[in-house]
N, C-alpha and C positions, 0 to 999 in steps of 0.2 A: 464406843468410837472405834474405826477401823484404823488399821493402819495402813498410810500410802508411801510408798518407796520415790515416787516420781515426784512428790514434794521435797522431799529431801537431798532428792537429787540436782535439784535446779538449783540449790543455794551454789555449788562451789563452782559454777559454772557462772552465776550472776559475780562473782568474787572476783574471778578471774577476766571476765569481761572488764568490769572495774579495776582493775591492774592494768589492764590493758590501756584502757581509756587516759589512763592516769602517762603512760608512758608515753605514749603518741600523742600527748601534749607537750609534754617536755622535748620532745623529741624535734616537733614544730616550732617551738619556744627558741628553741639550740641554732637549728639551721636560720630563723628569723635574725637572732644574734649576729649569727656568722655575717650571713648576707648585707648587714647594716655595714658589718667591722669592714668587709671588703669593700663597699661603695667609698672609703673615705681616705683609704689610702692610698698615699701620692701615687702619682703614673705618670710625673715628667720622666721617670727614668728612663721609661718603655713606652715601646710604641706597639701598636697592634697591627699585625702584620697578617696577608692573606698566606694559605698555604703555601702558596707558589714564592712568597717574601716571607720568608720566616727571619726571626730576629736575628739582627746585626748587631753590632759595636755602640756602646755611645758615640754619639759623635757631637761636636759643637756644637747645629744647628738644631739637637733635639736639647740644651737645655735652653733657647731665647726669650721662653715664659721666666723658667726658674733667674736665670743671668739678669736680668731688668727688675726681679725683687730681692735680688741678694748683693749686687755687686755695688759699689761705691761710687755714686757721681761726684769724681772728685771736686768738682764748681758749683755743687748743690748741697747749700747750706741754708736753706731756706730753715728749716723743723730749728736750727740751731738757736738758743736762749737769745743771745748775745747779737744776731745775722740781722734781727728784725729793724735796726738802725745801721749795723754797718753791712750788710749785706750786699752781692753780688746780682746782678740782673740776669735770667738763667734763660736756658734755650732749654725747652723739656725736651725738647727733641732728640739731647744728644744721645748717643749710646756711651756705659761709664768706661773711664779710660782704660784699666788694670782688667780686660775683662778675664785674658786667662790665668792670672793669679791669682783675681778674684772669686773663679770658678774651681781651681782645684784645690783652695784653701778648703772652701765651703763642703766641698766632695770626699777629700780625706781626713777630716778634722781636726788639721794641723793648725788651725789660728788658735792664740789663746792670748790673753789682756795682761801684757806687761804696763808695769812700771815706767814713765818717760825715760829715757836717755837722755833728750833734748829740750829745752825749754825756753820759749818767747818770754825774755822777759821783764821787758820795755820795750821804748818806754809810752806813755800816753802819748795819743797825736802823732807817733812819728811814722805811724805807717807798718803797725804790727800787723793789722789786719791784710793789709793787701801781700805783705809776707807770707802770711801764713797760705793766704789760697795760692799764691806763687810755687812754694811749697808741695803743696797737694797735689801737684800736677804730675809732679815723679813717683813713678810706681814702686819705690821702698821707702817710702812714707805715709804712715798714716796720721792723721791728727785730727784731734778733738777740736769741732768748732766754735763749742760756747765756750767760755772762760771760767775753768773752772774754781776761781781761788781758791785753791787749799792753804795751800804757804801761807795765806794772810788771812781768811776770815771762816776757813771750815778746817783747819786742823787734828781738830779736837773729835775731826768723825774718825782719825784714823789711816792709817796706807792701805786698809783692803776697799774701804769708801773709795777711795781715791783711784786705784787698781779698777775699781768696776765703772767708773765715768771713763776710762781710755777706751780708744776701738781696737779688736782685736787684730793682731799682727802674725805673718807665718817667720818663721826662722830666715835671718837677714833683713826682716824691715827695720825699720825705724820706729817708735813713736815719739809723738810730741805731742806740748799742748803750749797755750800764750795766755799767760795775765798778766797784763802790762803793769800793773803797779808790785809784781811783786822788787821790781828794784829798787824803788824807792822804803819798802816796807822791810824795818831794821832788821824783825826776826826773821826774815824769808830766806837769808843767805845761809845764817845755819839751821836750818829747820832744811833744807833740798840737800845740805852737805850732811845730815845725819842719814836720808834718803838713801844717798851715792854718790860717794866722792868724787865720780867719774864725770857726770854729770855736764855736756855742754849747753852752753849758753850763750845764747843770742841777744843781743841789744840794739834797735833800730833806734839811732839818733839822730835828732833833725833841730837846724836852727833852734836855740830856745826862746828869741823873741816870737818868733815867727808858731812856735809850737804854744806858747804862751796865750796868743792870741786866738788859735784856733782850738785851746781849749777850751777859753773864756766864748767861743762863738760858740760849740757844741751846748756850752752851760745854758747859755740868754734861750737857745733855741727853745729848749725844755722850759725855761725859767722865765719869762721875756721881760719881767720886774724887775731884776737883778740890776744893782746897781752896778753905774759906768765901769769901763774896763781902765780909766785912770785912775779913780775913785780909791776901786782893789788895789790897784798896782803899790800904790804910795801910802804910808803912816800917814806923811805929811808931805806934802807935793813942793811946798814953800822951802821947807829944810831939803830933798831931794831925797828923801827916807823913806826908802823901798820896803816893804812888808813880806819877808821871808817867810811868813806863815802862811801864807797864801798858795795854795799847791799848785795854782797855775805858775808861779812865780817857781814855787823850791821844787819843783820838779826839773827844772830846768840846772839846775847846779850838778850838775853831772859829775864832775869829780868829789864833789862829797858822797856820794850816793856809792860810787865806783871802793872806796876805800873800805867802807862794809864789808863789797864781796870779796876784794883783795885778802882779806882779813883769813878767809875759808876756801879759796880758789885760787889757781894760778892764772895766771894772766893768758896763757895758754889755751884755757877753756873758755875764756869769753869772745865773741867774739860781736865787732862793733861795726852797725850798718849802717849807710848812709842813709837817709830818707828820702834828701836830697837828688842821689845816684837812682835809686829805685825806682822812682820816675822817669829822671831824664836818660840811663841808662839801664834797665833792668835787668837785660840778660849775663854783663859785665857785673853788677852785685849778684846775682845769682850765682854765676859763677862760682866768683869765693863764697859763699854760703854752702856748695855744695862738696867744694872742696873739705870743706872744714868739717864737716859732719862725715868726712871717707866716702861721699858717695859717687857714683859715676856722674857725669855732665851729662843731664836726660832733658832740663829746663834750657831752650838758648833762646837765639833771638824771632825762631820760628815760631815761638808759644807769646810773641808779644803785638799788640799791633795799636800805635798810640792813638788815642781819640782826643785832638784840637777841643771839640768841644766841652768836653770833660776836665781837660788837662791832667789824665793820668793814662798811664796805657791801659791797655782793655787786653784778655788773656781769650787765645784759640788755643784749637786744637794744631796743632803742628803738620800735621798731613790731610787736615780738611778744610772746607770752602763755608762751613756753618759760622754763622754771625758770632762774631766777639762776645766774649761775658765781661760786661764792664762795671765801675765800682758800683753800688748804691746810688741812692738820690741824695744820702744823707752826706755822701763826701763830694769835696769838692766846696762849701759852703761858702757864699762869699762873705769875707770880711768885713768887720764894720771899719768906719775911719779913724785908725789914730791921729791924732796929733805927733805929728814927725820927733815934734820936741820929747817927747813922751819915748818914743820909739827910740829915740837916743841912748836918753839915759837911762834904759835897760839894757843896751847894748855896752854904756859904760859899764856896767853892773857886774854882764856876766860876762865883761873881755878877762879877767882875772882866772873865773871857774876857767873859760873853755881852754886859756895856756896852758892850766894845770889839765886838764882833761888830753892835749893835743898829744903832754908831757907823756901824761899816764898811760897812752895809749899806743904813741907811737905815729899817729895819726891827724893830719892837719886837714880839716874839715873844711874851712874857710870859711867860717859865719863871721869873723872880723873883719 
């Protein structure tokens, strides 16, 4: 056999080929990678500009995509748990109110999810709900829409649970949140006072016959079997023996419920709203509402415009011509008919509580 030099030659040349081969795949692979990673990453910040327009400044009108997915409709509580019956009728048109706070929160990452300061909390019926979007209208305030119960029925998940259902806040907001039964619910007061003892509180009170009836109308709605609202009202209708246990009924004793919180709070950090007023006058309760919480007067009468056919006011925007947001379909409910008699002597009932309450409060409401 001969020997050939030119076969031996050709191996490390084939070797090398194959290295080759091998790199400039990888090589395609890499740049493939890159190319994807660039397609995906944002570009509200920047705009692409011809030579002759090279880039400028951020400016307001290049984030209007980013600003309409990040900022806060403060009158759009639709997504909220809680909204899907007491909810607001919305104009999606609007643009959200806070837009430049809400934009450089978002820009330098200064929001982060405190703990409430502030909390709704009462009572059922008297008009928490339209508080609280009264509320949301002032740009150092944030609040949670659904109702969270911690205080009363999710405790036990803890304050960082609790910490992560608030919306995040920049330095100088506010947070709040509203669940009306926690005034009536015994452990609520010191379960928020282990919280923070600083802690204000708000309480929307409203007639208690009148709040009695309209919680008993919310019930029937859902229930519509539910027996009479005389039926509940009275043990025994004959002896005139009123049934306390009945939480349409003992929601309404107001001063027993008050001595609870008295217990862990000063009189100082409650503070008590009309339900009544909030209607007929809104911008006059808001007022003190925004006093009491240190804030500036941002809510007046230019954010209210009352609807005859509703019979609650309906909330604009203050400097715009765009349709009112007015309550729900679900407020507003009409009443069934008591018997006058009936309606009396509930009112005998609770002239006793509401002295002590007027007592405790400092404040004469007039439901006598």
């Amino acid at each position: 056999m001969e020997y050939s030099p030119h076969c031996h030659a050709t191996q490390p040349v084939k070797n090398k080929l194959f290295v080759f081969c091998i790199m400039l795949s990888l090589w395609v692979y890499m740049l493939y990678c890159c190319v994807g990673y660039c397609s995906t990453t944002p570009s509200f910040m920047m705009e692409e500009r011809s030579s002759r327009n090279p880039l400028r400044p951020l400016q307001k009108q290049d984030l209007e995509v980013f600003l309409k997915s990040q900022s806060r409709d403060l009158l759009n509580n639709e997504s909220d748990a809680d909204s899907k019956g007491d909810g607001w009728e919305e104009n999606k048109g609007d643009v959200a109110y806070d837009e430049d706070l809400g934009v450089a929160g978002a820009l330098n990452g200064s929001e982060t999810k405190k703990l409430p300061q502030a909390i709704i909390i009462g009572v059922k019926k008297g008009g928490t709900r339209a508080l609280l979007e009264f509320l949301r209208l002032h740009p150092d305030i944030r609040a949670v829409g659904a109702e969270p119960h911690f205080f009363d029925r999710n405790y036990e998940k803890g304050l960082e649970w609790y910490r992560e259902l608030m919306p995040k806040t920049q330095e100088g907001q506010l947070t709040m949140e509203k669940t009306p039964s926690y005034f009536v619910t015994k452990e609520v007061p010191g379960r928020i006072h282990a919280m923070s003892k600083d802690t204000k509180l708000i309480v929307v009170v409203r007639d208690p016959v009148t709040r009695a009836i309209s919680d008993y109308t919310q019930t029937r709605s859902k229930k519509p079997d539910i027996p009479s609202f005389e039926s509940l009202t009275f043990k025994n209708i004959t002896a005139n023996l009123i049934d306390t246990s009945w939480s349409a009924v003992q929601i309404g004793m107001y001063a027993r419920h008050l001595e609870q919180w008295l217990q862990f709070f000063r009189m100082s950090q409650l503070l008590f709203v009309s339900g009544e007023r909030l209607i007929s006058d809104p911008a006059g309760e808001m007022a003190r509402v925004q006093h009491f919480l240190g804030l500036r007067r941002e809510v007046t009468h230019k954010h209210f415009h009352f609807n005859p056919a509703k019979g609650f006011p309906c909330l604009k925007r203050a400097e715009s011509n765009s349709k009112p947001h007015c309550l729900g379909k679900t407020k507003g409910r009409t009443h069934p008919n008591i018997h006058p008699d009936v309606i009396q002597r509930l009112r005998e009932f609770y002239k006793p509580f509401n002295k002590k309450f007027y007592h405790m409060t400092g404040h004469d409401f007039g439901w006598d």
